[in-house]
C-alpha positions in Angstrom: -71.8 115.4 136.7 -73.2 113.0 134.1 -76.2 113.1 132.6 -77.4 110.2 134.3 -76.6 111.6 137.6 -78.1 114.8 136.9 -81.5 112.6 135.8 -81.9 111.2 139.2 -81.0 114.1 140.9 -83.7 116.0 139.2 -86.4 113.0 139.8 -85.4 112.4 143.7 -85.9 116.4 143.8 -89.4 116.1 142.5 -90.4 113.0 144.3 -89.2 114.6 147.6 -90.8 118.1 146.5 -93.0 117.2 144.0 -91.6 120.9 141.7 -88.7 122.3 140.9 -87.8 125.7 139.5 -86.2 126.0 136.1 -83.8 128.7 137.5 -82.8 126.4 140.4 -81.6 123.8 138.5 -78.6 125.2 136.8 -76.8 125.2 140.5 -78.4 122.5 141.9 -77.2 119.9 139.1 -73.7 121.8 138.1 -75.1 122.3 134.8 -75.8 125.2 132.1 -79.0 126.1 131.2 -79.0 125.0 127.6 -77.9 121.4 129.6 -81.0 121.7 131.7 -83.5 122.1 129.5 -82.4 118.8 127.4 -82.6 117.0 130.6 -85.7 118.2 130.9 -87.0 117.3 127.6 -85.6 113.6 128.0 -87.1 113.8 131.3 -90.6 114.6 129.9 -90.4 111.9 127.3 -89.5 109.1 130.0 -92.7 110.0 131.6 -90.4 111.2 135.0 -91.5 114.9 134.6 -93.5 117.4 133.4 -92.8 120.7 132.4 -94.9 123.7 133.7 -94.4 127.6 133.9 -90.9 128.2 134.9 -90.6 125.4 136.6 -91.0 121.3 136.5 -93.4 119.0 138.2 -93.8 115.5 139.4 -95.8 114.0 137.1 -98.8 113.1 140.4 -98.5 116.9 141.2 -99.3 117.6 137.5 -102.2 115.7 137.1 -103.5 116.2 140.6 -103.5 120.1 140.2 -106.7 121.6 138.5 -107.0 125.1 136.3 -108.6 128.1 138.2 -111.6 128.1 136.7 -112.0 124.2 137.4 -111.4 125.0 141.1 -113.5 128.0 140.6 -116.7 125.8 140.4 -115.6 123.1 143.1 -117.4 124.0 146.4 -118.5 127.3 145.0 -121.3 127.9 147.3 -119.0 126.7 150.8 -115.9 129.5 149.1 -119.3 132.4 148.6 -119.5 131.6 152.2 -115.9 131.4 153.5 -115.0 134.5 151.4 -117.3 136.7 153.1 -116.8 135.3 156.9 -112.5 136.4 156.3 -113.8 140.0 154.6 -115.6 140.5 157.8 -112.2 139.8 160.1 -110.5 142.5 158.2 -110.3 146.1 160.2 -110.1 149.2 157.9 -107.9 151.1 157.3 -105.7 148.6 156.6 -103.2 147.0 154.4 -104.1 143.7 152.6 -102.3 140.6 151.3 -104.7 138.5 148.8 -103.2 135.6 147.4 -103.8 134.1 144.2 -106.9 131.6 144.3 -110.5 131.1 143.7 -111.2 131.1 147.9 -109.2 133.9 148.5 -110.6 135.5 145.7 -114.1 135.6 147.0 -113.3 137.6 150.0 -111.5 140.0 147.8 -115.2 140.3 146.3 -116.1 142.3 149.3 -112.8 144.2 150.1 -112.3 145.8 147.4 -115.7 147.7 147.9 -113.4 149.2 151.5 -112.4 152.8 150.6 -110.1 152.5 153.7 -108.0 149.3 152.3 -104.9 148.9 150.5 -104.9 145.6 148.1 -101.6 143.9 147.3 -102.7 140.9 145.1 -101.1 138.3 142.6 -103.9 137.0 141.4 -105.0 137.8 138.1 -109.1 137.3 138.5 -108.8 139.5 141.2 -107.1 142.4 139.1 -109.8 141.8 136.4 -112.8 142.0 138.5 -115.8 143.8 136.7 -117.1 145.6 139.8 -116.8 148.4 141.8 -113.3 148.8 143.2 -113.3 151.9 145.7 -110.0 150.4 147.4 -106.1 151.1 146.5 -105.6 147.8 144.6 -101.7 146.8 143.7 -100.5 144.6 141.2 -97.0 142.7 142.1 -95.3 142.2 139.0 -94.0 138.7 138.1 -94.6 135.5 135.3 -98.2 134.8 134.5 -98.8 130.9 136.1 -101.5 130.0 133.5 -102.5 127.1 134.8 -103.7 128.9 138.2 -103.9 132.8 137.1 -100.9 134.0 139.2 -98.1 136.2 139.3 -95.2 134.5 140.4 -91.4 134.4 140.4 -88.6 136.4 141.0 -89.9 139.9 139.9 -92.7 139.0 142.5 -90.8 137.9 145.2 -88.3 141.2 145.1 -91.4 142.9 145.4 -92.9 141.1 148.2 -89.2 142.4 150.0 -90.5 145.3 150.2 -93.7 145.2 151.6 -95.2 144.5 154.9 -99.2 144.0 155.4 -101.8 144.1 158.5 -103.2 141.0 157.2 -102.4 138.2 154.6 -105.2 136.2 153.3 -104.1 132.8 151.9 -105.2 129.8 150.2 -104.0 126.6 150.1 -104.5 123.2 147.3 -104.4 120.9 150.3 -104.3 120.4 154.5 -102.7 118.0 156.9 -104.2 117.7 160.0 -100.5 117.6 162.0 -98.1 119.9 159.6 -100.2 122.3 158.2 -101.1 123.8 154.7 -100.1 122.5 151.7 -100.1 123.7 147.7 -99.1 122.0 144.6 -96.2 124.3 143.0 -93.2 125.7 144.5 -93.4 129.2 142.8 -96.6 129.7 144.3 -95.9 128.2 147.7 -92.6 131.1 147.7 -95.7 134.1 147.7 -97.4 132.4 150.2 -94.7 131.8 152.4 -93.4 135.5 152.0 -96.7 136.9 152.5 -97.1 135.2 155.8 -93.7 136.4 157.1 -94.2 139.7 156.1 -98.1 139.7 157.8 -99.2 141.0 161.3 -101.9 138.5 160.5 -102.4 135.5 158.7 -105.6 134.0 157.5 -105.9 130.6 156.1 -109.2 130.2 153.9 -110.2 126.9 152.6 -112.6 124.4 152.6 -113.7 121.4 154.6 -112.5 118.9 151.1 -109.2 120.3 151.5 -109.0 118.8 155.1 -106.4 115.8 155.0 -105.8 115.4 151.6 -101.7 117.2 151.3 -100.5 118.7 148.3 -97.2 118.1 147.5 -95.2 121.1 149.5 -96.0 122.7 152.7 -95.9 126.1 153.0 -96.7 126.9 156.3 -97.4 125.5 159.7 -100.4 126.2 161.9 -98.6 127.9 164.2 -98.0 130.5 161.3 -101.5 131.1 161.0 -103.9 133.2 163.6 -106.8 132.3 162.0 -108.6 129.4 159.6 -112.1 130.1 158.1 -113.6 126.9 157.0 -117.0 125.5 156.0 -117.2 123.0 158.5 -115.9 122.3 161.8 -112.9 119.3 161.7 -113.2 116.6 163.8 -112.6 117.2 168.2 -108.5 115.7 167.1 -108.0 118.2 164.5 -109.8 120.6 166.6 -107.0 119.8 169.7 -104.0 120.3 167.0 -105.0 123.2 165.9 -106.2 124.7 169.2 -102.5 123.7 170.1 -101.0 125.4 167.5 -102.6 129.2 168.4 -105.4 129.1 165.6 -108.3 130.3 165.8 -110.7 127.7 163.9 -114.0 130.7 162.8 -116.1 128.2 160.7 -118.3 129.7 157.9 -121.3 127.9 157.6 
């Protein structure tokens, strides 16, 4: 294939994705590694891409994605809230799926003060928490995601094989009233999606400003979800879809 081809390859990718793993590339395009990464490069430097943590992005996804601690301090109060309303739809003893994000995070505030739990977390913030932790908290292994504070890849996604929880508590960047939850970076949206499959129970947490505005990739349907704790109740359309879809709509405020 030449270069050219492999170019727009790689663009069409990330305008119908909006990410692209690093390691997927090599057999996508036909094309060695050392290859990919000048591609890449030339990519960055036309403005068609930009590169990210084992992966590319679109460049809209790039500069529509904010860091952890920027998200951290968006709708802090409505995430306190949302946080604890999910702790409280967790039965002990149980096992526990938290993924990496500053919603999820906040009911992860509460559960790890549960003797009875078992934790299974990628997020970073949640490892480091400076209070009391009287749960079994476990670390998957993976690549530190900076930009967001995760553990991702393929170390973490071996791991998640061998795992199966009671309940998975996941976050999302964005929300479409028909297809479901959405998040900005493939890696990422690979834990999510694993975690759900390998749930009795999924939990969507996120709030109301994350209600139709998508991210760039879907990770899951409604139907995959049994229950979504929001700050404020969507409007009586939404509230149809998602009745239609199985999930239980527990609003937090």
């Amino acid at each position: 294939m030449f270069a050219q081809q492999r170019h727009n390859l790689i663009v069409q990718m990330l305008e119908r994705q909006g990410s692209v793993s690093v390691r997927e590339l090599p057999s996508l395009v036909r094309a060695s590694p050392a290859t990919i990464r000048r591609d890449l490069e030339m990519l960055a430097q036309q403005g068609h891409a930009v590169r990210a943590w084992g992966g590319v992005l679109h460049p809209d996804v790039a500069v529509s994605e904010s860091s952890f601690v920027e998200k951290a301090r968006t709708a802090a109060a409505a995430k306190a809230a949302i946080g604890r309303v999910a702790a409280d739809q967790i039965a002990g003893p149980a096992t526990v799926f938290v993924d990496a994000g500053s919603t999820t995070l906040e009911a992860a505030r509460h559960l790890v003060l549960r003797p009875g739990l078992t934790i299974f977390t990628n997020s970073i913030p949640l490892l480091g928490l400076r209070c009391p932790v009287r749960c079994r908290l476990v670390a998957l292994g993976g690549e530190v995601r900076h930009l967001s504070r995760a553990l991702v890849g393929a170390l973490s996604m071996d791991w998640m094989g061998h795992l199966e929880f009671d309940y998975a508590l996941i976050g999302a960047s964005g929300l479409e009233s028909r297809t479901g939850a959405c998040t900005t970076e493939m890696l990422e949206a690979a834990i999510k999606k694993e975690a759900i499959k390998r749930s009795r129970h999924a939990l969507l947490l996120a709030d109301a400003s994350k209600w139709d505005h998508p991210a760039a990739i879907r990770f899951a349907a409604w139907s995959q979800f049994d229950l979504f704790v929001t700050d404020a109740r969507p409007d009586s359309g939404a509230r149809r879809l998602l009745a239609k879809a199985g999930v239980k709509l527990l609003p937090a405020s």
